[in-house]
N, C-alpha and C positions, 0 to 999 in steps of 0.2 A: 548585620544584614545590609543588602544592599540598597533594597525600598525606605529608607528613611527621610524623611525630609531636611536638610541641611538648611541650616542659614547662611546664607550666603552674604559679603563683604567688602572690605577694599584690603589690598596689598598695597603698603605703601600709606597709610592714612596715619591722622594722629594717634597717638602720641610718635611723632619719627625724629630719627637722627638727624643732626644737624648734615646737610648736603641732599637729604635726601627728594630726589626729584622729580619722581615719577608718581601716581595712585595708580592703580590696576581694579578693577572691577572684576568682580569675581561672580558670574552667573553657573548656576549649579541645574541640574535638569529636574529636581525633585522626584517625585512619587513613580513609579513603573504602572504603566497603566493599558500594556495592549500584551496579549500573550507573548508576542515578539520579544517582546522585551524582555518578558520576565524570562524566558528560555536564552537570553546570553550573559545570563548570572553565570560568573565565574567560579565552578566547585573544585577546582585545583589545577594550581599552574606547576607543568613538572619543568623538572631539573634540563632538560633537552629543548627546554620553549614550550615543546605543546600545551594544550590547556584542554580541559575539560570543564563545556559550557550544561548547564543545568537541560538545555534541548537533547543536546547529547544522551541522556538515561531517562530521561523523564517526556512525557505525553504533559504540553502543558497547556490547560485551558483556562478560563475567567467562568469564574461558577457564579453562584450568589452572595452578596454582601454578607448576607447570615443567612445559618439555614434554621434556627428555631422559629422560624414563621410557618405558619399554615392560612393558606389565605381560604377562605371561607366567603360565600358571600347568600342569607338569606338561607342558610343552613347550610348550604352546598356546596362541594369545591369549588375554589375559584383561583386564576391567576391576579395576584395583584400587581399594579401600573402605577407606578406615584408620577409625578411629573412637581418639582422644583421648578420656581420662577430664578430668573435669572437677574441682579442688577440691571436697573434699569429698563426692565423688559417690562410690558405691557402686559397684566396680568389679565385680564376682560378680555385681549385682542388674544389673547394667548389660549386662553381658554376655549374663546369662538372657534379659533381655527384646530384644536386637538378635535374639538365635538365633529368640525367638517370631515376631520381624515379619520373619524374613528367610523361615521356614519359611512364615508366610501370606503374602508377594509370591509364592515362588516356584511357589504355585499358579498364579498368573498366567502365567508365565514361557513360551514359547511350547516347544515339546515338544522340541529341542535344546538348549537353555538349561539349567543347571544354577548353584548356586552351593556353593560350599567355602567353611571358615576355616581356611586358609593358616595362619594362628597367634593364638594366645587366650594370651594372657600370666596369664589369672586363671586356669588351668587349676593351674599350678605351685599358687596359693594355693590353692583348693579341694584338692587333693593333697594336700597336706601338713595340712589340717584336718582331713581324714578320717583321715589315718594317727595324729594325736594325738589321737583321740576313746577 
């Protein structure tokens, strides 16, 4: 397949031949990650040049990482939202500012709609700063 992750290298590195005098670096694109992409998967290249791209036959969309979840919240359907901190990202500051743009969508929200946070793991950190102050 085409989605694999490759490691990528040098052309030209040790162990080389004696003469040899160039290294080359070899950067590879890794993982397919937008529909675009996945729809210029090559599914056959014929004998005349043309080729046929996976766009070509297929409707191709980015669905769910998995689908055996059922989000639930408080007995009742719910959509689940996780949010990953990023390296070096400010987990507190980060947190603050999801709560500000969740509080302004949910102006939008149609007048049954509601949203919660189910769990805030920076909650413990903030806790424990205030109680050492």
């Amino acid at each position: 397949m085409e989605n694999n992750v490759n490691p990528a290298g040098q052309i030209g590195g040790e162990p080389i031949p004696h003469g040899q005098e160039f290294t080359y670096t070899v950067l590879t694109q890794g993982r397919l990650t937008t529909a675009d992409e996945f729809g210029e998967i090559i599914l056959r290249a014929n004998q005349d040049g043309s080729i046929v791209r996976l766009k070509d036959v297929a409707r191709i969309e980015l669905g769910a990482q998995t689908y055996n979840l059922i989000g639930r919240y408080n007995g009742r359907p719910a959509t689940i939202l996780a949010l990953y901190q990023l390296p070096g990202s400010n987990a507190v500051e980060t947190a603050k500012n999801v709560r500000a743009r969740m509080a302004q969508l949910a102006l939008r929200f149609p007048q049954d709609m509601a949203y919660a946070v189910a769990l805030d793991t920076t909650k413990a950190v903030t806790v424990a700063s205030t109680r050492s102050s």
